[in-house]
N, C-alpha and C positions, 0 to 999 in steps of 0.2 A: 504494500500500500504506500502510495506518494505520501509527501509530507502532506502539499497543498492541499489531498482531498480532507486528509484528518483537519487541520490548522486554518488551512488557506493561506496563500502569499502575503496575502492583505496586515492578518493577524500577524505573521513571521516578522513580515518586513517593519512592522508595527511597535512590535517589542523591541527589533535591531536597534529601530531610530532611537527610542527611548529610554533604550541602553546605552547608546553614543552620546546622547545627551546627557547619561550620568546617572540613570536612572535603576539602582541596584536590584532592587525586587524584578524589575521587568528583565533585565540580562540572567538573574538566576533560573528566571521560567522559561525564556528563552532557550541556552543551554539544557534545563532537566528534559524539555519538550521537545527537542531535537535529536537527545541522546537514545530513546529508541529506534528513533528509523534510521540514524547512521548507521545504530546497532543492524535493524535488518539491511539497511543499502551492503553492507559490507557481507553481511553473512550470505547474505545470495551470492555473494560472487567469492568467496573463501568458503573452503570444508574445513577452517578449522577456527574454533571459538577463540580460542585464546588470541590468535594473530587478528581476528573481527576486532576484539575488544581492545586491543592496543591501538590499533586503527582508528576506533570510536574516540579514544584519549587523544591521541596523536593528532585527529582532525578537533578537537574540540579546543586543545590549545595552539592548532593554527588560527583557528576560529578568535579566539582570545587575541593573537599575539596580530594578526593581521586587521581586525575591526576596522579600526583606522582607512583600511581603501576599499572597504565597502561606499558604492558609489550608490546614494538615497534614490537614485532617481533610473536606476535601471534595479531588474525583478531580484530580491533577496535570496531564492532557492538557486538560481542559476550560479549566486557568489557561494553559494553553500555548497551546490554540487558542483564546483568548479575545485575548491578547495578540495573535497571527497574524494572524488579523482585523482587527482594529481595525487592524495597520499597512496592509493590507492595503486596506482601508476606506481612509483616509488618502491612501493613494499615491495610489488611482483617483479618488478628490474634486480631487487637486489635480492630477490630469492630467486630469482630465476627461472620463476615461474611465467608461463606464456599461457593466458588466460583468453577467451572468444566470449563475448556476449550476444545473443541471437539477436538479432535486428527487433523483435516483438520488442525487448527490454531494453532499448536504447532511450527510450522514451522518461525512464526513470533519473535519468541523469541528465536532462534538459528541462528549462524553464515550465513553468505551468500557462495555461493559457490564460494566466491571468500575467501577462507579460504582452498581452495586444497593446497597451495603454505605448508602453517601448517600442514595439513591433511601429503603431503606427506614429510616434514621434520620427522613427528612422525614415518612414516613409514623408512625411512631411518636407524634412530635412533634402531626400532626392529629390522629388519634387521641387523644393524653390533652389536645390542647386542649376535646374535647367533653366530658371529664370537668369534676363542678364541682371548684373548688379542694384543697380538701380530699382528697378521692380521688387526684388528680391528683399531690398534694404524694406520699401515702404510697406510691402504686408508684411515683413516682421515686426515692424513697429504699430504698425495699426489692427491688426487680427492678430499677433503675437503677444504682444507686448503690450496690447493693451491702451495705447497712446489715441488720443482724439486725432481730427485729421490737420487741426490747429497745431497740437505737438508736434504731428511728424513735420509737418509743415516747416515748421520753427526748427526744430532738429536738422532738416534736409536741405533748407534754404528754398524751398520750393512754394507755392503758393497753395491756397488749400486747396482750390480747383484742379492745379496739376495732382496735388494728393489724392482728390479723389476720385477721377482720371486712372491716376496709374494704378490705383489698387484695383481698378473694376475691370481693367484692363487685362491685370497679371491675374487676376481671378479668372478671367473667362478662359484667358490661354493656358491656364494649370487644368480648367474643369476639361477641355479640349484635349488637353493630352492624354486625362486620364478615361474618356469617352464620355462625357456628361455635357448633355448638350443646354446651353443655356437658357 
């Protein structure tokens, strides 16, 4: 069983922030509530308990020792099974063991789908990369950023007509790229 269906990302990534912020009880529950399914992430892929549970420790004080570049704004289980793996990876290199996970269970050691909010920031991000600059600039500032068309105006040096001009503009040619007809 995934972390996210027990917990959900939401709850995980929840208690991370408010552990980074300093928040003692919310990192202890974090840790105790993540210490069984490293337990099973690991034991699925090891036949043997003892080296699972040194794994479980080993990733829970990278987990500790790493906090710090956890990044709030992309999904918490992906930095969690990121860290897992790689211990994971590590152990089997230096025991030499050559391990295969069947494609079905690949799926346990990537993001939960509650990782779209990410998925489409990135897409966002393509997207106004095809715009030229200019365009680019004023709907980040005004659909991004929040800025009236007075701001970006002021910000851009441009007049608030042209601001509101280029933003309907680079709007129609991003819905066009993506097939959404105006």
């Amino acid at each position: 069983m995934r972390i996210a269906e027990v917990r959900g990302e939401v709850e995980l990534k929840a208690l991370m922030v408010a552990a980074l912020a300093g928040d003692g009880v919310a990192y202890h529950r974090l840790l105790k509530t993540l210490t069984p399914h490293l337990r099973a992430y690991f034991a699925r892929r090891l036949n043997r308990a003892a080296e699972a549970e040194d794994l479980v420790q080993e990733t829970l004080i990278a987990i500790h020792s790493k906090r710090a570049s956890f990044d709030t704004a992309q999904p918490f289980t992906a930095w969690l099974y990121a860290i897992a793996r790689y211990k994971l990876i590590d152990y089997l290199r230096k025991s030499g063991i050559r391990k295969t996970v069947a494609l079905e269970e690949a799926d346990a050691i990537t993001a939960e789908s509650d990782s779209d909010a990410a998925e489409a920031a990135r897409d966002v991000e393509h997207l106004l990369a095809t715009l030229p600059d200019a365009k680019r600039t004023l709907l980040r500032k005004v659909k991004l950023e929040g800025l009236s068309t007075a701001e970006a105006a002021a910000a851009t040096g441009m007049s608030e007509s042209a601001v509101k001009v280029g933003v309907h503009r680079s709007l129609q040619a991003l819905m066009k790229r993506i097939g959404v007809k105006p």
